[in-house]
VOPAGU-2260 file (C-alpha; in pm, 1 decimal, decimal comma):
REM VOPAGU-2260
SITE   aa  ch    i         X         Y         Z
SITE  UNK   A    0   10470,7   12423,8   11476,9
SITE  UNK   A    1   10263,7   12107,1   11322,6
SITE  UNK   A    2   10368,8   12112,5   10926,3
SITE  UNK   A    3   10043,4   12078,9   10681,2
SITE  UNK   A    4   10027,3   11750,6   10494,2
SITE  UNK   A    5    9708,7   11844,8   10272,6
SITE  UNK   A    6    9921,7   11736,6    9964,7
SITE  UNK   A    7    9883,9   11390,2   10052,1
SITE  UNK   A    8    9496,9   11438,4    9999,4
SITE  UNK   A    9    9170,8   11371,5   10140,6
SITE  UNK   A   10    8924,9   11094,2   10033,1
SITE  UNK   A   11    8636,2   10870,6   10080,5
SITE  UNK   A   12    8685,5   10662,8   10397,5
SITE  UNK   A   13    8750,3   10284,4   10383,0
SITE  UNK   A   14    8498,3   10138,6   10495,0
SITE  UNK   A   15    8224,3   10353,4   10362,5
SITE  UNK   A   16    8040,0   10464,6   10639,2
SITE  UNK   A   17    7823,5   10772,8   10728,1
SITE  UNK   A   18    7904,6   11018,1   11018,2
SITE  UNK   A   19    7690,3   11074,6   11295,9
SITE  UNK   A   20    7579,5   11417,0   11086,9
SITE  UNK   A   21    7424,9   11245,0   10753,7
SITE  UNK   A   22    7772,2   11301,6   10608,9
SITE  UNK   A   23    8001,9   11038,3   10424,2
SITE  UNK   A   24    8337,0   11003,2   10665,4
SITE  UNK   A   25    8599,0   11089,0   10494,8
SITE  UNK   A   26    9008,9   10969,4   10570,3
SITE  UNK   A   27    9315,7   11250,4   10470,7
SITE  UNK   A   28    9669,7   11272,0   10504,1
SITE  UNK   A   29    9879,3   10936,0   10635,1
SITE  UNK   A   30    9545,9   10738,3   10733,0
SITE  UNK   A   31    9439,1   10809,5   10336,1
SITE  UNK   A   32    9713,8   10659,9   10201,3
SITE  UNK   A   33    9715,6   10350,7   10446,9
SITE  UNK   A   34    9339,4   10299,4   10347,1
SITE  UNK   A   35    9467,8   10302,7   10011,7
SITE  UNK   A   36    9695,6   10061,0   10045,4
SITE  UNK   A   37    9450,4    9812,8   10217,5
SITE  UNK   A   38    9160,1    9898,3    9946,1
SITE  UNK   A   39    9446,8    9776,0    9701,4
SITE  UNK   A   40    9500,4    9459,3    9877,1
SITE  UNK   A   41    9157,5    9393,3    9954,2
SITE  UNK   A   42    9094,0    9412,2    9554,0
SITE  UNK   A   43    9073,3    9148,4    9350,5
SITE  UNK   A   44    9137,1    9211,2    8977,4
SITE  UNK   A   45    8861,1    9220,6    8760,9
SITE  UNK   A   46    8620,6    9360,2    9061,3
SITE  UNK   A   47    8616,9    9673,0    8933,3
SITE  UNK   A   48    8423,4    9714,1    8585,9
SITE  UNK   A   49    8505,5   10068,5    8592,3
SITE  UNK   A   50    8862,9    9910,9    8620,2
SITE  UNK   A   51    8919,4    9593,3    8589,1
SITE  UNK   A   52    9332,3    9606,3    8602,7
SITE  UNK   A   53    9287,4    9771,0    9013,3
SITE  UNK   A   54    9396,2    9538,0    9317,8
SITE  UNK   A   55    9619,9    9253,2    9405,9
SITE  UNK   A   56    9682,7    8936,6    9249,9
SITE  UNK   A   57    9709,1    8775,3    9602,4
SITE  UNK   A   58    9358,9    8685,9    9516,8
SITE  UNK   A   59    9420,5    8413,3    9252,8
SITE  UNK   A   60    9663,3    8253,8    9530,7
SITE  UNK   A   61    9398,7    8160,5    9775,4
SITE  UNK   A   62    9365,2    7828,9    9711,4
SITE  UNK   A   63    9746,9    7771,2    9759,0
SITE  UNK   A   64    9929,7    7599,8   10007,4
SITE  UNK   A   65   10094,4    7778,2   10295,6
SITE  UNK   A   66   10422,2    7743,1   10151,9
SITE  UNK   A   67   10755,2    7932,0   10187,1
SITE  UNK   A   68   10780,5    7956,6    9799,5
SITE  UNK   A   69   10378,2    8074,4    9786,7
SITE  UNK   A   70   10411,1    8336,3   10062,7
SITE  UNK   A   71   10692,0    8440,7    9867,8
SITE  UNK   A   72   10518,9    8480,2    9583,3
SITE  UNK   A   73   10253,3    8653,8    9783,5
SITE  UNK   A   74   10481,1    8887,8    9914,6
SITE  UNK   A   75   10596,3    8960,4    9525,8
SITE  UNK   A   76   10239,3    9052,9    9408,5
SITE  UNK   A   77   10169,0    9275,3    9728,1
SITE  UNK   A   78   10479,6    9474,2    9571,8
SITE  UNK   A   79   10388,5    9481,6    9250,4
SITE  UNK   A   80   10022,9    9600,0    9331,1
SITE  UNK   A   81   10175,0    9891,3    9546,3
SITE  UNK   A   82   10402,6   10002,3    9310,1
SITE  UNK   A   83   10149,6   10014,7    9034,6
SITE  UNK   A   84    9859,4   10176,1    9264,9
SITE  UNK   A   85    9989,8   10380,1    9541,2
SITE  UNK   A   86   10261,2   10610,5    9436,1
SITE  UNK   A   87   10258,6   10779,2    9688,4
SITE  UNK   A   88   10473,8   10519,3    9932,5
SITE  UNK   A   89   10833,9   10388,2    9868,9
SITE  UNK   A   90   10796,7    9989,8   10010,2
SITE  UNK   A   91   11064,3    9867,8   10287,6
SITE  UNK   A   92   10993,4    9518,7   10310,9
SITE  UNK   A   93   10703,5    9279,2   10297,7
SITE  UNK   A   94   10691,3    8957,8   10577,0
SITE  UNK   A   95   10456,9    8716,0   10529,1
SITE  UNK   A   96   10408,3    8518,4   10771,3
SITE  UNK   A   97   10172,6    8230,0   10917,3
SITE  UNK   A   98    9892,6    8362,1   11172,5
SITE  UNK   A   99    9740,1    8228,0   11446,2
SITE  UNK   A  100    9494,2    7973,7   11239,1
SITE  UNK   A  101    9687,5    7740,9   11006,2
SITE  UNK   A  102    9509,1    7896,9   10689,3
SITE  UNK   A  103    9599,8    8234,5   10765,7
SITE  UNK   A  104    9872,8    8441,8   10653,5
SITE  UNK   A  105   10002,3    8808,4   10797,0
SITE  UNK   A  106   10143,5    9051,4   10553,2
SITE  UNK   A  107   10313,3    9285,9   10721,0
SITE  UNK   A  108   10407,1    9600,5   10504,7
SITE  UNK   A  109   10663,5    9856,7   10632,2
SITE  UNK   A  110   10684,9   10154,6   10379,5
SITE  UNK   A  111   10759,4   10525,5   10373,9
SITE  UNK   A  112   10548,0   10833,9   10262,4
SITE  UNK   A  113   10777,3   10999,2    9955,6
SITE  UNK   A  114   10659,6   11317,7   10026,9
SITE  UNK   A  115   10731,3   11349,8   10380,3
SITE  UNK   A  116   10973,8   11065,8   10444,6
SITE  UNK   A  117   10753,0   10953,9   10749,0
SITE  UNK   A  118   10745,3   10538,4   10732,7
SITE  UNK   A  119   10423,8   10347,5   10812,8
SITE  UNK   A  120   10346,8    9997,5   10870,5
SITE  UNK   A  121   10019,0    9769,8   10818,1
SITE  UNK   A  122    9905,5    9417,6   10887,7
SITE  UNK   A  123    9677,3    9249,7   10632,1
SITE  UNK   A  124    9526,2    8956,3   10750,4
SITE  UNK   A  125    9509,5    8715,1   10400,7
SITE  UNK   A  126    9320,3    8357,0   10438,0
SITE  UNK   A  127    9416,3    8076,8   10225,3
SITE  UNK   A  128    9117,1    7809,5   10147,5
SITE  UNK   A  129    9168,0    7576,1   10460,0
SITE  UNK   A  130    9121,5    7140,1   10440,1
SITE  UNK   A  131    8756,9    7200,0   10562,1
SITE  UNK   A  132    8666,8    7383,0   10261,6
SITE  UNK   A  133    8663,9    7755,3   10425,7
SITE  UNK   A  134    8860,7    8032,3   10378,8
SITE  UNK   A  135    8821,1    8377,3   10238,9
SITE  UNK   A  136    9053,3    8683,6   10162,4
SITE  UNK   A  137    9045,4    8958,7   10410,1
């Protein structure tokens, strides 16, 4: 027997996108709240008029070196953002680590749904500015 987990809600998918039926797609239980958690780290503060405190300061940070004390100071503001934002997730641990380029970081996140106790786990690719002059957040 498959136990309901409609209290963890239903929402807009992330990305927006349209169904093949006109509709808007929409994201529920477990994959809602791990959208949520990469809208939040996607977010910049002060994107939002509507609410200009929403996101993650990891923003500010991209013109940083790729240095142990900046990814973990990274790794500080990804935990503060969730905590603020997603309530709905207790966070493990947070590795950030260097990627494949040399101006790109991986933030692993391993957390656990409070109201089920189920854990998760995400990888958000994060680019510092690179020598060249290029370089974007995820």
């Amino acid at each position: 027997m498959t136990r309901s987990r409609k209290f963890l809600g239903t929402g807009v998918a992330f990305p927006l996108r349209v169904t093949p039926n006109g509709g808007i797609a929409l994201a529920s239980e477990e994959r809602l709240v791990q959208q949520s958690i990469w809208l939040i780290l996607a977010t910049s503060p002060g994107e939002l008029k509507r609410n200009p405190r929403f996101g993650c300061g990891i923003h500010d940070l991209v013109f940083s070196d790729n240095t142990p004390a900046r990814r973990a100071q990274i790794a500080h503001q990804v935990r503060q953002a969730l905590a603020r934002w997603e309530r709905r997730i207790d966070v493990i641990d947070i590795q950030v680590t260097q990627g494949d380029a040399p101006n790109q970081l991986l933030i692993a996140l391993d957390y656990r749904l409070r109201a089920t106790h189920a854990f998760g786990n995400l990888v958000f690719p994060f680019f510092l500015l690179d020598e060249g002059g290029s370089g974007n957040a995820a």
